[in-house]
Kinemage of the C-alpha trace (Angstrom):
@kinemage 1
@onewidth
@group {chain A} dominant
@subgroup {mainchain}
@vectorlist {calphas} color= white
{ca unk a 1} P 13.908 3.713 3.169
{ca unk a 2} L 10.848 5.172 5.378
{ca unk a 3} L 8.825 3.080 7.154
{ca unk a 4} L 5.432 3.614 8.065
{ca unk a 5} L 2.167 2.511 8.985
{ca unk a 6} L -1.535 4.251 8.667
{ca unk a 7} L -4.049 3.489 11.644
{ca unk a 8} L -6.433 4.431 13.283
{ca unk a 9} L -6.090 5.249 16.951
{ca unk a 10} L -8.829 4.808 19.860
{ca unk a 11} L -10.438 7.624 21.413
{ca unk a 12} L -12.784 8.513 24.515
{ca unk a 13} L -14.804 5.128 26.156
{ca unk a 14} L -13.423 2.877 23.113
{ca unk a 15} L -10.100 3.526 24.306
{ca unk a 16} L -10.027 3.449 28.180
{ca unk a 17} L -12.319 0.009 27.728
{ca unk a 18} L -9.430 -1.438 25.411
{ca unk a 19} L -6.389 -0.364 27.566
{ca unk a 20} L -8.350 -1.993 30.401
{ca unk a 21} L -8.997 -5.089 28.627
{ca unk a 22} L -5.692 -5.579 27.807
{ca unk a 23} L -4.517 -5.156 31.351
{ca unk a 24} L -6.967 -7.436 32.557
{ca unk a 25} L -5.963 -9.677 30.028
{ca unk a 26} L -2.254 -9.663 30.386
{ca unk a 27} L -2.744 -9.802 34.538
{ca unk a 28} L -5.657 -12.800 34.124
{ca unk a 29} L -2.897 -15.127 32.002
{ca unk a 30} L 0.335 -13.289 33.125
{ca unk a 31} L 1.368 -12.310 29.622
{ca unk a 32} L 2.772 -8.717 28.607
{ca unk a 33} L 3.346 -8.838 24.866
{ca unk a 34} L 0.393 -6.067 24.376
{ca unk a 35} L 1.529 -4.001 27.539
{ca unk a 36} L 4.949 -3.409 27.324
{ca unk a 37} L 6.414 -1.141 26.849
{ca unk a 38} L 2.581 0.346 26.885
{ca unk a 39} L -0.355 -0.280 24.820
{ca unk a 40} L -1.054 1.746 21.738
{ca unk a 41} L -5.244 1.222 21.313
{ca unk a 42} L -5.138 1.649 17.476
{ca unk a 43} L -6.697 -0.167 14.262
{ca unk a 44} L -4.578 -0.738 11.363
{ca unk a 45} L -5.559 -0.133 8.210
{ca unk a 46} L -2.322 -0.138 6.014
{ca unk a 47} L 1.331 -1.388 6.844
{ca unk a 48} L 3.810 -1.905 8.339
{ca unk a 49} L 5.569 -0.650 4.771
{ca unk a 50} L 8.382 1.076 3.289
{ca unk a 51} L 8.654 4.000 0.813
{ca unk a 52} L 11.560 5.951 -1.323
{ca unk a 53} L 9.260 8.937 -1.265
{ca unk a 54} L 7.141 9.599 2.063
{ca unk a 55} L 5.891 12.613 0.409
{ca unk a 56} L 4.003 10.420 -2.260
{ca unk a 57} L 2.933 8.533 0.823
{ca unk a 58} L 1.034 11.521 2.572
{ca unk a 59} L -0.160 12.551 -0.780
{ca unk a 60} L -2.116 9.202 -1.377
{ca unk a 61} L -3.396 9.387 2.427
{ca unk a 62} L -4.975 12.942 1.789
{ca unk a 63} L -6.436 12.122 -1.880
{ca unk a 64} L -8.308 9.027 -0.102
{ca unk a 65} L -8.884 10.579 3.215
{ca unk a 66} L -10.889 13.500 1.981
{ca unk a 67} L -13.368 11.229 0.224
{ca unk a 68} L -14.629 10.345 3.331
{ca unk a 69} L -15.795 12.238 6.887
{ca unk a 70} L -17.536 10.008 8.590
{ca unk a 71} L -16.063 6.151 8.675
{ca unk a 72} L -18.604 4.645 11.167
{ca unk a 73} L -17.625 0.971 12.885
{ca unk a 74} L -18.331 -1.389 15.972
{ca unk a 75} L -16.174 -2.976 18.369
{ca unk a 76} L -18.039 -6.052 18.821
{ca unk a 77} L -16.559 -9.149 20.869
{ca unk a 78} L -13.256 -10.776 20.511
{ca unk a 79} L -11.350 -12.938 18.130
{ca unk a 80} L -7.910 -14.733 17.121
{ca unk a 81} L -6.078 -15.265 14.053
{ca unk a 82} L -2.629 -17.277 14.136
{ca unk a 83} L 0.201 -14.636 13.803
{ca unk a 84} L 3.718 -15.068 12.964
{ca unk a 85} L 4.658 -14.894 16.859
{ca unk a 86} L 1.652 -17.169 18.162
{ca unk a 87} L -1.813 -16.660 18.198
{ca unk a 88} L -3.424 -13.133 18.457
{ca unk a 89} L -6.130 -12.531 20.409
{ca unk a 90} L -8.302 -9.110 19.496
{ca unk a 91} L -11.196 -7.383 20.142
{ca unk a 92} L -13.630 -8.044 16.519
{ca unk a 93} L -13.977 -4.777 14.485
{ca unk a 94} L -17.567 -5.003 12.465
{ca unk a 95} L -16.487 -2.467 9.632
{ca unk a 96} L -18.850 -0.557 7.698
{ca unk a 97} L -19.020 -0.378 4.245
{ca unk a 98} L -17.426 2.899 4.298
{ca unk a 99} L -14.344 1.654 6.512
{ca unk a 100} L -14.343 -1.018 3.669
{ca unk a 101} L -14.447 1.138 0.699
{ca unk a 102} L -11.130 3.544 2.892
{ca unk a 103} L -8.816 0.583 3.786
{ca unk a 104} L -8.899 -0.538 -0.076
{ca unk a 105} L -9.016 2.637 -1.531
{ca unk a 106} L -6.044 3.336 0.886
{ca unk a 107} L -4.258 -0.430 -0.012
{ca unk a 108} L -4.395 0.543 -3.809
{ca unk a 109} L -3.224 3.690 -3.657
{ca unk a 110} L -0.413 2.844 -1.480
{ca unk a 111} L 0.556 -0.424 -2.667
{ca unk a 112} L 1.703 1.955 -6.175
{ca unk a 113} L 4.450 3.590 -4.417
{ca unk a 114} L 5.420 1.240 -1.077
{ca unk a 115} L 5.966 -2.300 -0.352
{ca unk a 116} L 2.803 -3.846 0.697
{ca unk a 117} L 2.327 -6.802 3.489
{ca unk a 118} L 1.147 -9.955 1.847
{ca unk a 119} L -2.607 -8.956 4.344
{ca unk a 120} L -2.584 -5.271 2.438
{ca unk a 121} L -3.134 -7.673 -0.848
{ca unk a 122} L -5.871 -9.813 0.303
{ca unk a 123} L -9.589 -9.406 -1.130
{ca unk a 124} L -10.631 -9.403 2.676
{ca unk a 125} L -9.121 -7.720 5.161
{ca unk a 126} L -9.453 -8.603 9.300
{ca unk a 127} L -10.781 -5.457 11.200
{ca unk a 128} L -9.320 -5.798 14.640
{ca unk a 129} L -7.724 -4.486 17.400
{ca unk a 130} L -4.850 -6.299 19.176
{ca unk a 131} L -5.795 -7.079 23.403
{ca unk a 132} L -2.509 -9.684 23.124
{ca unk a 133} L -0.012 -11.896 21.171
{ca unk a 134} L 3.205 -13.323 21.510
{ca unk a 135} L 3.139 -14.771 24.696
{ca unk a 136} L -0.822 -15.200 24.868
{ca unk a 137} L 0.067 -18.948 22.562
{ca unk a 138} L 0.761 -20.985 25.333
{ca unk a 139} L -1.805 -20.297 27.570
{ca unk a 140} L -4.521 -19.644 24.485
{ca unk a 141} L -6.388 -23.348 25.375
């Protein structure tokens, strides 16, 4: 079965900021779980999931998609949830109501015709952007 995942990936000044963030991170407490083999500045908004028909898949991401064009948000500060590795530290995503209304208009749709994560089925949803994990636990105090 496909796997897949639908994000959104960092562009101009977001990006470069985040990819320096996590470097400074990862050299500041010697961890590399975001850097290696490199980091990949993106949002998620669905997945990770599996399909029997990808084609259904793309479908669902193009009937959503094109109800929206502009999906503003705000990187603003950092946070930490407990993962299944350790803690996860992130940079905070403030989401407007519009990046609301796509992520569960996206979750519905897709949850039809793929497995969904048990977080793809919650009411809220955490709007973030991983700076580390995995080896970050340890050292988190």
């Amino acid at each position: 079965m496909p796997h897949f995942f639908v994000e959104f990936w960092f562009h101009g000044y977001p990006k470069r900021y985040l990819k320096s963030l996590i470097y400074e991170v990862a050299r500041e407490f010697r961890v590399k779980g975001a850097t290696k083999p490199r980091p990949v500045l993106h949002m998620r908004l669905y997945g990770p999931s599996e399909t029997n028909n990808i084609r259904k898949v793309f479908a669902a991401i193009e009937r959503v998609g094109k109800n929206y064009t502009i999906v503003p948000f705000k990187v603003v500060g950092f946070d930490w949830r407990e993962g299944k590795d350790g803690k996860v530290i992130a940079a905070r995503i403030n989401a407007s109501p519009e990046l609301e209304n796509l992520r569960k208009e996206l979750a519905g749709e897709l949850s039809k015709i793929s497995t969904p994560c048990q977080w793809d089925t919650l009411s809220s949803y955490w709007f973030h952007s991983t700076i580390a994990y995995k080896d970050i636990d340890r050292k988190f105090d």
